[in-house]
C-alpha positions, 0 to 999 in steps of 0.5 A, spaced: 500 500 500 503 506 497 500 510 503 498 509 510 493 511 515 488 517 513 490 517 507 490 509 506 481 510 508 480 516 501 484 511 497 479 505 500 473 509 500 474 512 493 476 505 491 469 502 494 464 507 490 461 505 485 462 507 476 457 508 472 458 502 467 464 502 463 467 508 466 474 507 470 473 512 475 467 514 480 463 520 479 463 527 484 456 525 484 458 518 487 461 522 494 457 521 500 460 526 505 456 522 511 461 517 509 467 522 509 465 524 516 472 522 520 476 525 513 472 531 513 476 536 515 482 534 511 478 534 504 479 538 498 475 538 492 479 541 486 476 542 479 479 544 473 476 549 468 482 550 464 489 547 465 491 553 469 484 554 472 485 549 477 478 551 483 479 549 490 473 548 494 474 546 502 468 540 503 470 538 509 471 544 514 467 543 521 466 550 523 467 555 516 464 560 521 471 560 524 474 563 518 475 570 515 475 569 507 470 563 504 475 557 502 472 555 496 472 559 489 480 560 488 484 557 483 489 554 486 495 556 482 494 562 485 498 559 491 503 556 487 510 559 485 509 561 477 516 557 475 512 551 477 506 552 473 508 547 468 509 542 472 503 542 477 499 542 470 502 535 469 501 533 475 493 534 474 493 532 467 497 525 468 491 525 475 485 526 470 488 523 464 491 517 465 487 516 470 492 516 476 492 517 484 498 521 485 501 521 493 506 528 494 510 530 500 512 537 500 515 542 505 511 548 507 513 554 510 509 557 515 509 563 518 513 565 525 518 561 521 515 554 522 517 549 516 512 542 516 511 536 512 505 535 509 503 528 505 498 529 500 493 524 496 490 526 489 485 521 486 481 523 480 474 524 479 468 524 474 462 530 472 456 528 471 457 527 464 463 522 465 469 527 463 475 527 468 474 534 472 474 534 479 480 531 483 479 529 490 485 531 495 486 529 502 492 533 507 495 531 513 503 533 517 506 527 517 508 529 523 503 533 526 505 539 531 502 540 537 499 546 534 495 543 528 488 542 530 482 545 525 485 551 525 491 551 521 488 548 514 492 543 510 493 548 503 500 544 500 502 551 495 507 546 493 514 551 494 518 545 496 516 538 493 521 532 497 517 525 493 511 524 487 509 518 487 504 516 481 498 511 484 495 505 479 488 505 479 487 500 474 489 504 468 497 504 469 502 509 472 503 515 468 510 517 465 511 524 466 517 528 465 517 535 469 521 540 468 527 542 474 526 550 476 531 554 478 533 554 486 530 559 489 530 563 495 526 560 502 519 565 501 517 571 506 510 569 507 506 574 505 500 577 510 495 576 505 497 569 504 495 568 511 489 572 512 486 567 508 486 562 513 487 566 519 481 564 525 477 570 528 475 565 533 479 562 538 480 556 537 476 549 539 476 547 546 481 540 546 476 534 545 470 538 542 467 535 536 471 541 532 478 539 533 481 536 529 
């Protein structure tokens, strides 16, 4: 099994939902949030309107009050370095296209200077007409720290990616060649950047059902 825990239960429970007949892949339509229940904070749902018009939408937050700014509705290529533009297309092409699972594991920076490892599980998904639009992700640290609860939001923005490992759903793995970006500097993050995920309430109690 390419992954383990959390991400093992999205890639059972999208492996178990049903497909239209001949299609190799389930439809958005076939998620069943109640089923999703213990994975729902860590849930992402992209859609891919054009190659670099990737729309993210958080389905699974606990308490979308306790943010400042709606997560949904964005591109997610805005939260991505334009030298890597290219090759985060590939890897939606190579997801929706072949179809593959894909398992990444990247550092992220946080802010006060935090680093965190993130692993994440992209499986890909059908509209309601059986064309390969939506891609389902799931994110969790690897090592969680003990300020992650609900409050700190799993958005990987792809800054430094350690480890790609292709999934095969049936359909093979893809070969993909991405291109090799210039070294750049560690990022200062942006007050914007973070105003997004910031929390105007304090923080779920230790225990409560939002705290996750």
């Amino acid at each position: 099994m390419p992954v383990s825990g959390v991400l093992e239960q999205l890639l059972n429970y999208w492996g178990e939902l049903p497909r239209n007949q001949g299609a190799k892949i389930p439809a958005r339509q076939a998620l069943n949030l109640a089923e999703l229940h213990e994975l729902l904070p860590r849930i992402s749902l992209l859609k891919r309107v054009d190659r670099f018009d990737v729309q993210v939408s958080m389905i699974g937050t606990s308490a979308p009050a306790l943010w400042q700014n709606p997560m949904a509705g964005f591109n997610a290529f805005d939260l991505t370095s334009p030298d890597l533009y290219e090759n985060t297309a590939r890897l939606y092409d190579a997801v929706l296209e072949q179809p593959s699972g894909v398992h990444v594991i990247e550092k992220v920076y946080r802010h006060k200077g935090r680093d965190a490892d993130i692993s994440s599980l992209y499986l890909p998904l059908n509209d309601r007409d059986g064309r390969p639009v939506y891609i389902i992700g799931c994110s969790v640290y690897r090592k969680r720290p003990s300020y992650a609860r609900i409050n700190d939001r799993l958005m990987p923005d792809h800054q430094k990616i350690s480890s790609i490992e292709f999934i095969d759903l049936g359909s093979g793995v893809p070969s993909v060649m991405f291109e090799r970006p210039e070294p750049r500097p560690r990022p200062e993050v942006e007050p914007r950047w973070w105003d997004r995920f910031m929390p105007t309430k304090p923080r779920p109690g230790k225990g409560s059902w939002m705290d996750a």
